[in-house]
MARMARTI-782693 format. One line per 10 residues: number of its first residue (from 1); their letters; for each residue z, y, x of C-alpha. Coordinates in nm, 2 decimals, padded with zeros to 4 digits, m for minus. Last residue first. Example, Ala and Ser with C-alpha at 12.3 -4.5 7.8 and 13.67 -1.06 7.14 Angstrom:
REM residues 2
2 = SA = 00.71:m00.11:01.37  00.78:m00.45:01.23
REM end
This chain:
REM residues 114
114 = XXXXXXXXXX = m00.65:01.23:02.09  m00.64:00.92:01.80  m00.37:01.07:01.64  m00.52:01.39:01.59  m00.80:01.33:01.43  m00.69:01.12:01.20  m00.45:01.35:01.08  m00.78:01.59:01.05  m00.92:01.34:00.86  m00.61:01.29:00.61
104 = XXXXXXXXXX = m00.63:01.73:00.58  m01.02:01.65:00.48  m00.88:01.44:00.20  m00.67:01.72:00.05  m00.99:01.98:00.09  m01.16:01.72:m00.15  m00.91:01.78:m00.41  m00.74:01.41:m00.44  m00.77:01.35:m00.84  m00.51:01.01:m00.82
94 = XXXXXXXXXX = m00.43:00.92:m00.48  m00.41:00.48:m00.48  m00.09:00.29:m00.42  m00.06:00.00:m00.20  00.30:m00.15:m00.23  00.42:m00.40:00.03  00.81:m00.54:m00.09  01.09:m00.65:00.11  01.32:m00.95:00.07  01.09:m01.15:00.27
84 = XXXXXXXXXX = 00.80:m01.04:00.14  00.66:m00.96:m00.19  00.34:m00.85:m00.25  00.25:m00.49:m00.47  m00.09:m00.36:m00.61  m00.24:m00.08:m00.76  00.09:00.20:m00.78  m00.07:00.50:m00.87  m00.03:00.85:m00.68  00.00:01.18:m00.77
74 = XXXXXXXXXX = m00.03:01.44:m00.48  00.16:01.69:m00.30  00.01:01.82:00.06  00.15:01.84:00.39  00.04:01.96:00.73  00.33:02.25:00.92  00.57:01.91:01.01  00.30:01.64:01.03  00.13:01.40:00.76  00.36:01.51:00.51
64 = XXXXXXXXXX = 00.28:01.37:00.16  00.47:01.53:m00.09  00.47:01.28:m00.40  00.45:01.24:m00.81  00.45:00.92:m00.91  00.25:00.67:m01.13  00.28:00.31:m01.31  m00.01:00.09:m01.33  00.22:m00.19:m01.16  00.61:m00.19:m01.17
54 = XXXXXXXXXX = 00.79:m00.16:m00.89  00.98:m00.41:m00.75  01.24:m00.26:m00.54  01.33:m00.30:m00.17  01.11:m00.06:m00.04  00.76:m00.09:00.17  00.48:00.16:00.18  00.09:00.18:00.15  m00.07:00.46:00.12  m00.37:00.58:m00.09
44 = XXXXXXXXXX = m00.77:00.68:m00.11  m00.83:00.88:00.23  m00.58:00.68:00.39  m00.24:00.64:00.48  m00.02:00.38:00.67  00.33:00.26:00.69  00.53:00.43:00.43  00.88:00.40:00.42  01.02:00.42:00.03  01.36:00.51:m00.13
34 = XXXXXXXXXX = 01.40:00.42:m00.45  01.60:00.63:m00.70  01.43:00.53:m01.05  01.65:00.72:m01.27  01.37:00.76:m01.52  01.09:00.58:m01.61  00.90:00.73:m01.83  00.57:00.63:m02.07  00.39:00.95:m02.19  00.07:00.68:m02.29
24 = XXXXXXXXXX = m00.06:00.78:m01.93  00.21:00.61:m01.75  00.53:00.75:m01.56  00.74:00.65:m01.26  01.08:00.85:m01.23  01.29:00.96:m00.85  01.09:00.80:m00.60  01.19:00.90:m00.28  00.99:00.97:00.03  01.02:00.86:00.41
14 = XXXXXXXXXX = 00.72:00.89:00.62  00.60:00.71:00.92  00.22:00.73:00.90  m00.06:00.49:01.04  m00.39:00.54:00.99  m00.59:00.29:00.73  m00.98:00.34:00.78  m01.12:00.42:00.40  m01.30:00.15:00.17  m01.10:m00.13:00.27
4 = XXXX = m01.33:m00.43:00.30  m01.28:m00.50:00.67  m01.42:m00.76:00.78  m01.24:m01.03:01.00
REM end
């Protein structure tokens, strides 16, 4: 199959929280609480599971750890989201990633293909 991702998906076991989502037009929601596992990273987004819908277009703020002394806090929006089995599959998109952020994803990937 080709591959029409634009950046090589790694894979990442990271547990964040979403707390609020927000929109451009000063939309908030609040009390959001989700919990998320992400499954993969790349030099555009992550994708994660949780058991929430979330709504599309939104964004959230997030610390990214991609090992205990690499991390970096980004924005990121929610672009797409398939339901399955109970579970959702959420790609979100970084938002302004500094260039020096990206290089930090491939020196994660990197490392995990040594």
């Amino acid at each position: 199959m080709l591959e029409k991702r634009r950046s090589e998906r790694l894979p990442l076991n990271l547990e964040l929280n979403i707390t609020s989502l927000f929109k451009q037009d000063n939309i908030v929601i609040d009390d959001i609480n989700e919990g998320i596992e992400v499954v993969n990273i790349s030099k555009t987004g992550i994708g994660f599971k949780c058991k929430k819908a979330l709504p599309i277009d939104y964004y959230f703020d997030a610390k990214i750890e991609l090992t205990e002394k690499k991390y970096f806090y980004c924005v990121l929006k929610i672009v797409r989201i398939e339901a399955v089995d109970k579970v959702f599959f959420v790609g979100c998109e970084f938002i302004g990633l500094a260039d020096i952020l990206s290089k930090s994803v491939d020196e994660y990937s990197e490392e995990i293909k040594k």
